[in-house]
BATORRO-901174 format. One record per residue (C-alpha): residue number from 1; residue in one letter; x, y, z. Coordinates in steps of 0.25 Angstrom, whole numbers, plus 5000, padded with zeros to 4 digits. Layout:
residues N
(site NUM, A, (X, Y, Z))
...
end
This chain:
residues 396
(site 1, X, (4774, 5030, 5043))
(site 2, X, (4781, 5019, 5038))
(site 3, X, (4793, 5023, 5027))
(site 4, X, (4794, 5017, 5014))
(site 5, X, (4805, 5007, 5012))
(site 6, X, (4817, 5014, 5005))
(site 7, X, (4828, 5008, 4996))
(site 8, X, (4838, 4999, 5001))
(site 9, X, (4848, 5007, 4995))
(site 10, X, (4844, 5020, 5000))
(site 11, X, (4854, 5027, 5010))
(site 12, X, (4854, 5021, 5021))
(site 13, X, (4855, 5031, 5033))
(site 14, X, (4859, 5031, 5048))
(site 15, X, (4852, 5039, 5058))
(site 16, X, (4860, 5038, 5071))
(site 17, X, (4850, 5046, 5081))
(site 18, X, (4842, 5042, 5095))
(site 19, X, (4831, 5050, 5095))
(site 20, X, (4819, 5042, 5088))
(site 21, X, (4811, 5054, 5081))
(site 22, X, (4824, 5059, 5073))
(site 23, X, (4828, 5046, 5070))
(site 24, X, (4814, 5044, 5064))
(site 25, X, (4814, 5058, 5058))
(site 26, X, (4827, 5055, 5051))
(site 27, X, (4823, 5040, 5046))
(site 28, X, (4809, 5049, 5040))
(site 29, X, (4817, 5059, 5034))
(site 30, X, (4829, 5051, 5027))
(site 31, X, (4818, 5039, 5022))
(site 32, X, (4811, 5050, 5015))
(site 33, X, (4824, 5055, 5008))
(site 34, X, (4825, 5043, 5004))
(site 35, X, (4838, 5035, 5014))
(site 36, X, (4835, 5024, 5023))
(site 37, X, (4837, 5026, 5037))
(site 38, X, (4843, 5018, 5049))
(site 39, X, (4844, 5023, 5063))
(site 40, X, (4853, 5020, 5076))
(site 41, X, (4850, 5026, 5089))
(site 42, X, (4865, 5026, 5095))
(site 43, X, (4878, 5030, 5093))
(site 44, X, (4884, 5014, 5093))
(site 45, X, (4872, 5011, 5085))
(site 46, X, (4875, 5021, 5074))
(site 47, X, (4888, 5017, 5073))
(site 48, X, (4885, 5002, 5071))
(site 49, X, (4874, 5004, 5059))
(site 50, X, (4883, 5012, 5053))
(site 51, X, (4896, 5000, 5053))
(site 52, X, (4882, 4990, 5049))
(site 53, X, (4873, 4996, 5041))
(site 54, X, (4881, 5008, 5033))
(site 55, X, (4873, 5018, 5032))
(site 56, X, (4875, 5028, 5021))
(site 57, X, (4872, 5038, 5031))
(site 58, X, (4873, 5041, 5046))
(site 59, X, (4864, 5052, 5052))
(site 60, X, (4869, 5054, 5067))
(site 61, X, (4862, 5062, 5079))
(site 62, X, (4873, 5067, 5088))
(site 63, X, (4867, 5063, 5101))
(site 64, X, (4862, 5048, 5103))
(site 65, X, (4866, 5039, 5111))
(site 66, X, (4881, 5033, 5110))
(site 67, X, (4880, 5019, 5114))
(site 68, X, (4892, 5012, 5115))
(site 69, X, (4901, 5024, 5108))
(site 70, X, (4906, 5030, 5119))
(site 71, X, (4902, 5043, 5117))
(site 72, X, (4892, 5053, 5123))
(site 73, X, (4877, 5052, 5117))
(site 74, X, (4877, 5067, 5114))
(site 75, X, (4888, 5067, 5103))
(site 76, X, (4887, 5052, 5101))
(site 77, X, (4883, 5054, 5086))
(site 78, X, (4897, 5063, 5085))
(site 79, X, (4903, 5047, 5088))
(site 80, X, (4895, 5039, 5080))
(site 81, X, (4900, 5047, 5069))
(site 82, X, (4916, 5046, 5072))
(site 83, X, (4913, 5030, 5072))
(site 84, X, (4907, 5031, 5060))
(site 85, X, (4916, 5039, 5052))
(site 86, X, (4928, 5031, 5058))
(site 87, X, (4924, 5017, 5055))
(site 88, X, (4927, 5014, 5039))
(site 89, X, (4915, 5006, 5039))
(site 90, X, (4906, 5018, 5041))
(site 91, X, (4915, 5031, 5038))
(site 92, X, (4909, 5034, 5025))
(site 93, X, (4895, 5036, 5031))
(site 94, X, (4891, 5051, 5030))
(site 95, X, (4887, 5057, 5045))
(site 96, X, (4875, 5067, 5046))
(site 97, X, (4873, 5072, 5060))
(site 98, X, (4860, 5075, 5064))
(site 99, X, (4858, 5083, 5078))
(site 100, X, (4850, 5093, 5086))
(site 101, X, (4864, 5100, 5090))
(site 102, X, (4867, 5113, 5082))
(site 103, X, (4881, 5115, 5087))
(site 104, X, (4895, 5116, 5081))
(site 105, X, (4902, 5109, 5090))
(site 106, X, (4893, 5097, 5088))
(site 107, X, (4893, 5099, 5071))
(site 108, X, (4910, 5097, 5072))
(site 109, X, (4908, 5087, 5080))
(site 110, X, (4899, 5080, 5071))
(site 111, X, (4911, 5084, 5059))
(site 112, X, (4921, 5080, 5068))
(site 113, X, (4915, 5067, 5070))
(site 114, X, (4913, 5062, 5054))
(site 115, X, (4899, 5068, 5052))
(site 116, X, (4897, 5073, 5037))
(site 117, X, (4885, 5081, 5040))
(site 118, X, (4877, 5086, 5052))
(site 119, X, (4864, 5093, 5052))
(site 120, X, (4855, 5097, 5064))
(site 121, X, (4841, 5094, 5070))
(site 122, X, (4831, 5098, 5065))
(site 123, X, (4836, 5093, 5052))
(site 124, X, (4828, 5097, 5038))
(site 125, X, (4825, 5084, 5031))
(site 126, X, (4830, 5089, 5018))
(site 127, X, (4842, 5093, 5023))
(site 128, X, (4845, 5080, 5029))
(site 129, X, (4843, 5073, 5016))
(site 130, X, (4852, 5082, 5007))
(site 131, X, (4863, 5078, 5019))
(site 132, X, (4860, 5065, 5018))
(site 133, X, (4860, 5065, 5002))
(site 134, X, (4873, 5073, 5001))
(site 135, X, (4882, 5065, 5010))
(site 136, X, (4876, 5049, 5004))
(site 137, X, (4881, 5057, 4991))
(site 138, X, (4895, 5059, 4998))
(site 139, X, (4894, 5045, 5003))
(site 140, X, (4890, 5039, 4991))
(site 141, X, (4903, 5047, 4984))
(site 142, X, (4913, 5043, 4995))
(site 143, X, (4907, 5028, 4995))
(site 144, X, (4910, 5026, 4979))
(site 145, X, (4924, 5032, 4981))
(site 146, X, (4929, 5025, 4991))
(site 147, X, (4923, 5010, 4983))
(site 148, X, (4930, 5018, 4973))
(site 149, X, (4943, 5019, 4980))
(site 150, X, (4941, 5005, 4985))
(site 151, X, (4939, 5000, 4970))
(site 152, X, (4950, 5004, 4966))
(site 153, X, (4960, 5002, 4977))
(site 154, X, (4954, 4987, 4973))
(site 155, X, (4958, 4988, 4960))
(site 156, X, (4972, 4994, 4963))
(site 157, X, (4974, 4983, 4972))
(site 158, X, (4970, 4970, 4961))
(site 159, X, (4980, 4981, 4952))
(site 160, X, (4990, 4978, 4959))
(site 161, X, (4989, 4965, 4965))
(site 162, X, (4989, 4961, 4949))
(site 163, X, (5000, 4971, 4945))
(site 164, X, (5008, 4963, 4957))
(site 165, X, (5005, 4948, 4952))
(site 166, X, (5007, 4952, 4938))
(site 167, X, (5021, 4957, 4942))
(site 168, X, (5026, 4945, 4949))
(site 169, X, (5018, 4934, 4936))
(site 170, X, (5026, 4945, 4927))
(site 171, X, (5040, 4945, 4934))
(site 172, X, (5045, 4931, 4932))
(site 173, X, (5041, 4929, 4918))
(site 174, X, (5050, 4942, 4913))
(site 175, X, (5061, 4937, 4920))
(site 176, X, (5060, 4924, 4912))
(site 177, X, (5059, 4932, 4902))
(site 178, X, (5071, 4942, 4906))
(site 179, X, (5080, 4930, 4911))
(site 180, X, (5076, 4924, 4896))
(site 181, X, (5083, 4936, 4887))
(site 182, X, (5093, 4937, 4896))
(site 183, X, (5097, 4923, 4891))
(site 184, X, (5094, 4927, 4875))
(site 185, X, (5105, 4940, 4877))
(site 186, X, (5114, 4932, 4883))
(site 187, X, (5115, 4921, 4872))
(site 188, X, (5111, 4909, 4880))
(site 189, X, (5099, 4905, 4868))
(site 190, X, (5110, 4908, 4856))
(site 191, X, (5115, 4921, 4851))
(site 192, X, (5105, 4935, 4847))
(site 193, X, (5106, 4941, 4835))
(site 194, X, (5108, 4956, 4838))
(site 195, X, (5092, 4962, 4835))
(site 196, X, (5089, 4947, 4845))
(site 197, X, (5098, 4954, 4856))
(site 198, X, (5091, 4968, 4854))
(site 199, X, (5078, 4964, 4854))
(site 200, X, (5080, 4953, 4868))
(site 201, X, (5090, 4964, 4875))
(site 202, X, (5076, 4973, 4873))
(site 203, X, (5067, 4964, 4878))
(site 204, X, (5075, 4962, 4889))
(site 205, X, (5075, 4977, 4891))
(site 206, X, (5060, 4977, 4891))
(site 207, X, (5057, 4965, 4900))
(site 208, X, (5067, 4971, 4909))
(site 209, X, (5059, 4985, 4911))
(site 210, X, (5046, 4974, 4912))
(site 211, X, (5055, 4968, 4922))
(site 212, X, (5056, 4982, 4930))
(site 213, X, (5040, 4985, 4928))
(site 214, X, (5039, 4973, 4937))
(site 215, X, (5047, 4977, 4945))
(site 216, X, (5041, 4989, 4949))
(site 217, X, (5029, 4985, 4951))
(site 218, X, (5035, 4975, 4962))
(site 219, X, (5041, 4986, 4967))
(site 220, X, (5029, 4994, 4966))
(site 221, X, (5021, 4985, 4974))
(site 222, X, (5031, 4984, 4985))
(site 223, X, (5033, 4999, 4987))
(site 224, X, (5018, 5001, 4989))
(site 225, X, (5016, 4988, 4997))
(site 226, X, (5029, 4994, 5006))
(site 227, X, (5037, 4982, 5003))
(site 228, X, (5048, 4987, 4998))
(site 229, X, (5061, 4987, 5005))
(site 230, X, (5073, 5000, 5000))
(site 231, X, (5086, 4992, 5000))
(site 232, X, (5093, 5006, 5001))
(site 233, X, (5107, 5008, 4997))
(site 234, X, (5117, 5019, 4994))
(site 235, X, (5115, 5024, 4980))
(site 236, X, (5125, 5034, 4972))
(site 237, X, (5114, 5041, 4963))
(site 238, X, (5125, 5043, 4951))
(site 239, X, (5128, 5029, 4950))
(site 240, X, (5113, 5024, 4952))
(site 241, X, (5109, 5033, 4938))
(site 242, X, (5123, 5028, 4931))
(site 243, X, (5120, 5014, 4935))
(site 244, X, (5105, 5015, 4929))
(site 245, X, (5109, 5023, 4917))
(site 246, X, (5118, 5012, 4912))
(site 247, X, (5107, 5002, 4914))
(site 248, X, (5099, 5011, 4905))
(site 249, X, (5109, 5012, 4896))
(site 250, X, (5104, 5000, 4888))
(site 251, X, (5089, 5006, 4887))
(site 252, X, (5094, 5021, 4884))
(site 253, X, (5100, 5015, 4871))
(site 254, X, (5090, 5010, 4868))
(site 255, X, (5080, 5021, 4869))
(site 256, X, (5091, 5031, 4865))
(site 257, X, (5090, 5037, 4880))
(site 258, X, (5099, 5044, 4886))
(site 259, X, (5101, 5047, 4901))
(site 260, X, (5109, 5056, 4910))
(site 261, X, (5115, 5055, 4922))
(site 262, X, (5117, 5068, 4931))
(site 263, X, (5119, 5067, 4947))
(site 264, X, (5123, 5078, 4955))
(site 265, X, (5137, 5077, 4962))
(site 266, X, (5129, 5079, 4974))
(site 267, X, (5120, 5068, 4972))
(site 268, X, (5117, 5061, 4986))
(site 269, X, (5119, 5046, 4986))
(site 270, X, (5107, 5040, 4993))
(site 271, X, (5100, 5026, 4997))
(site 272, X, (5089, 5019, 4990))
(site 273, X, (5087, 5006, 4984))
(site 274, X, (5095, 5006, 4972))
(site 275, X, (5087, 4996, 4964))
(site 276, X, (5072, 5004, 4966))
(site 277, X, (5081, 5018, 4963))
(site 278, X, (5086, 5012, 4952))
(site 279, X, (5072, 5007, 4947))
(site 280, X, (5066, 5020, 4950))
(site 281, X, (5077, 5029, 4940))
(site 282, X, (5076, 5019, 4929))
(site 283, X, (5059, 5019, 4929))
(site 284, X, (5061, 5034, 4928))
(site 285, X, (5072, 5030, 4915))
(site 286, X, (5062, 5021, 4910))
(site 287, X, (5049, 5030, 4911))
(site 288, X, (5059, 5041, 4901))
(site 289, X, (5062, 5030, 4893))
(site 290, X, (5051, 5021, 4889))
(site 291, X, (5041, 5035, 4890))
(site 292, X, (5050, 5046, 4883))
(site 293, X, (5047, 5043, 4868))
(site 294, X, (5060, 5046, 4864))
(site 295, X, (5075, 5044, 4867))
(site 296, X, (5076, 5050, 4881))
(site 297, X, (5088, 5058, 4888))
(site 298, X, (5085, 5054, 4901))
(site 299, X, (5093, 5063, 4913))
(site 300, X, (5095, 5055, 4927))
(site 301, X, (5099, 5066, 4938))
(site 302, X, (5102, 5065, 4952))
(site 303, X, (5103, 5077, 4961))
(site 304, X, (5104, 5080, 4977))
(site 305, X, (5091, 5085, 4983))
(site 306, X, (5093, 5088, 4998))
(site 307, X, (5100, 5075, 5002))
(site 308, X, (5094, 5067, 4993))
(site 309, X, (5095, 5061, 4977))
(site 310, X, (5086, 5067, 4967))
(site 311, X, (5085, 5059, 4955))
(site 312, X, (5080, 5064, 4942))
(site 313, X, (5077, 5057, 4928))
(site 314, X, (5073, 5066, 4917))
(site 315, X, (5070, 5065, 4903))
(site 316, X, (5065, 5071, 4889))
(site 317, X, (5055, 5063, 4888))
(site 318, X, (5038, 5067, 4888))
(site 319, X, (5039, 5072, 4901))
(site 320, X, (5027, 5070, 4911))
(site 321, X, (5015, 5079, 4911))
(site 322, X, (5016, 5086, 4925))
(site 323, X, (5000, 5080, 4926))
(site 324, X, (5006, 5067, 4926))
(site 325, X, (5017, 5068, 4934))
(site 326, X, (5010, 5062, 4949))
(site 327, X, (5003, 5053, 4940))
(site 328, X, (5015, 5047, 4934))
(site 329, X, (5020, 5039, 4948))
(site 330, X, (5010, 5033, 4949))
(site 331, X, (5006, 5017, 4948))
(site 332, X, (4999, 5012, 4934))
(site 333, X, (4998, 5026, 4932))
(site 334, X, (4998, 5030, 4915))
(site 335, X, (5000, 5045, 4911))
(site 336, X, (4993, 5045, 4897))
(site 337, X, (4994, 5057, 4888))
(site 338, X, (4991, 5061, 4871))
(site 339, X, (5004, 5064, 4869))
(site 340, X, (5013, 5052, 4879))
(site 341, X, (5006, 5040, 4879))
(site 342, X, (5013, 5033, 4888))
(site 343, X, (5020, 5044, 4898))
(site 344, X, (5028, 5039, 4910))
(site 345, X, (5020, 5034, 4921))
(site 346, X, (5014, 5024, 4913))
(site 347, X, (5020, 5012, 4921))
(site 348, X, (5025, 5009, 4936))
(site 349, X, (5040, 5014, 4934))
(site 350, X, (5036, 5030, 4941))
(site 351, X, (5028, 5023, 4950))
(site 352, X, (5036, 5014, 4956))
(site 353, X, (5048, 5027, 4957))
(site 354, X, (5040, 5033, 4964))
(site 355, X, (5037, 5021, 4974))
(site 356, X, (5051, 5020, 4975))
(site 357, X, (5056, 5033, 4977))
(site 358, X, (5046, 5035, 4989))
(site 359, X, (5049, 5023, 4997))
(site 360, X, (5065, 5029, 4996))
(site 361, X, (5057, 5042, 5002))
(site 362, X, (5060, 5049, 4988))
(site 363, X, (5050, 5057, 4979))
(site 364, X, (5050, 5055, 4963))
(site 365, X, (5043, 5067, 4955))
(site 366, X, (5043, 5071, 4939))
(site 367, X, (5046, 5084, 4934))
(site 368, X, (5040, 5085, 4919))
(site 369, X, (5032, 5095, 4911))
(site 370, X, (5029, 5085, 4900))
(site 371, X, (5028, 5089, 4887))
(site 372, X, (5043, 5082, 4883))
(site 373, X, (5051, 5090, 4891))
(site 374, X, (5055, 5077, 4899))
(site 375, X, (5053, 5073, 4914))
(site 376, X, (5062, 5072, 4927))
(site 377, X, (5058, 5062, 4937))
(site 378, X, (5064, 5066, 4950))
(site 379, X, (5065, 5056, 4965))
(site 380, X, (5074, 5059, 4975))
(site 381, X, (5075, 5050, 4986))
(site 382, X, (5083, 5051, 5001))
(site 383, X, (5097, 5048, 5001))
(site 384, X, (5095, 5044, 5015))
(site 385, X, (5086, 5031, 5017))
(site 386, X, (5073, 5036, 5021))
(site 387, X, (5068, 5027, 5030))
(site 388, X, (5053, 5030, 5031))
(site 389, X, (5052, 5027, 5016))
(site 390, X, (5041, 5016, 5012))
(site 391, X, (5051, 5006, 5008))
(site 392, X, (5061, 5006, 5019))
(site 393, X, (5048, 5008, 5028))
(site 394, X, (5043, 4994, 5023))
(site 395, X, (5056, 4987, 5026))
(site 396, X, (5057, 4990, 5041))
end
């Protein structure tokens, strides 16, 4: 009897057997479900619809012959399945194994192999379509989260591609415009009444954390492309934070900030790249700064841990909500809340700590129970080079 053409978007099904009469069992009982049908009589045959013609599902007898796979006819199904399932073209196509063999040994073999499902002969019709319907529901699922994933690793991609060229279009014009104020404060366009000097020493302030912001995202964007070389040297932890601190000491004042220094006597002098360490500590500064609300009493510590520096930066600011405290480190990432509209986090500056101290081989963490009672951002990092650490590894 002839069977009436079905949709061309109805499922399309592989049945993988040599044996004429189930082949045309099968094709009757999924066209009355409703699922076109094609069939293959080989194991290299069924392997080759699949890689051409996608199925949605393959429906595979055990015994058939091999063909050109190489192995033996009897579990020759039990192959075509491991191809299928290792070739990315074809590994998402649900396997349902179909055989007159009732034994355990040959249903973890079909496990073993890849096979999603497995049901024996004589097989009930209606079983076979809730099979059937169950794993095209699961395929349908994976299917739309993997062009999900694929979607947005797109989009992530033109993110950054754009972040990149923005950068470098954005770089040369603030240093114009850097190099240009620096002119004004020094004199050399006519003297500055003392509210004119104010007003360009704070632009100049502000270009110059823009200036950093770029910056980071360069360095960003080398760390995660593993482009970027540590020029390690020697560094004397006390001496690292006083140098910094004095750098600050313009923006404390002005944000009536104050800061702390307190290192051990046992602190451990260790290697790392001066500039990027340097960077990191005054990101974590910043953050307490421009995020606190208030003037902040900032404490920069620095104790042994092991052999190694642990650095801390605390504060009295809002602290960090400990739900927010993964979030915070990572890229483009903004922690919103009722009552801090802008908490830390909101930017690149943690983010970029964190890819720093990880391609020394260190580890950054917070410690806050948010409410104002203030955070503590802790890194330590080897005193000792660590030479399988992403940087140095990308140098080699």
């Amino acid at each position: 009897m002839e069977l009436t053409p079905l949709p061309a978007n109805a499922p399309l099904i592989l049945v993988a057997d040599d044996v004429p009469a189930n082949v045309e069992l099968l094709f009757d009982q999924l066209h009355a479900l409703g699922f076109r049908a094609i069939a293959a009589t080989t194991g290299s045959s069924a392997v080759a619809t699949c890689v051409e013609q996608r199925p949605d599902l393959c429906i595979l007898d055990v015994a058939m012959p091999a063909g050109d796979l190489g192995s033996d006819d009897r579990t020759a199904g039990f192959e075509v399945c491991r191809r299928i399932k290792r070739d990315p073209r074809t590994a998402r196509i649900p396997v349902i194994f179909v055989t007159a063999l009732n034994d355990t040994t040959d249903r973890i073999k079909a496990i073993e192999a890849g096979g999603d499902d497995f049901l024996t002969k004589p097989h009930n019709r209606l079983v076979l379509g809730a099979r059937v319907r169950s794993l095209l529901k699961l395929k349908a699922a994976t299917d739309a989260l993997e062009e999900s994933a694929r979607k947005l690793r797109e989009l992530e991609k033109i993110r950054d591609d754009l972040m990149k060229m923005i950068v470098h279009d954005l770089k040369s014009p603030l240093s114009a415009v850097l190099a240009a104020m620096e002119l004004l404060l020094d004199g050399d366009f006519g003297p500055l009444t003392p509210p004119q000097r104010g007003a360009i020493a704070d632009c100049e302030d502000k270009a110059e954390d823009l200036l950093g912001l770029i910056d980071d995202l360069l360095e960003i964007r080398r760390i995660e492309e593993s482009a970027l070389a540590l020029e390690r040297v020697p560094i004397a932890p006390g001496a690292l934070l006083t140098e910094i601190v004095h750098e600050w000491s313009h923006r404390f004042q002005q944000e009536g900030a104050t800061a702390s220094i307190d290192v051990a006597d046992d602190a451990p002098v260790f290697h790392a790249d001066r500039p990027l360490i340097k960077r990191v500590i005054g990101n974590l500064i910043q953050n307490a700064v421009t995020h606190s609300g208030h003037a902040v009493t900032l404490q920069l510590l620095v104790r042994r841990e092991g052999s190694d520096p642990l650095f801390t930066v605390a504060d009295n600011g809002p602290g960090v909500p400990p739900e927010y405290q993964e979030i915070i480190f990572r890229k483009f990432e903004q922690v919103r809340t009722p009552n801090l509209p802008k908490l830390r986090g909101s930017g690149l500056g943690l983010a970029f700590c964190k890819l720093v101290v990880e391609a020394h081989g260190g580890r950054i963490w917070v410690q806050s129970a948010g409410d104002g009672q203030g955070s503590a951002f802790h890194f330590t990092l080897p005193a000792e080079p660590d030479t399988t650490s992403a940087g140095e590894a990308a140098a080699r």
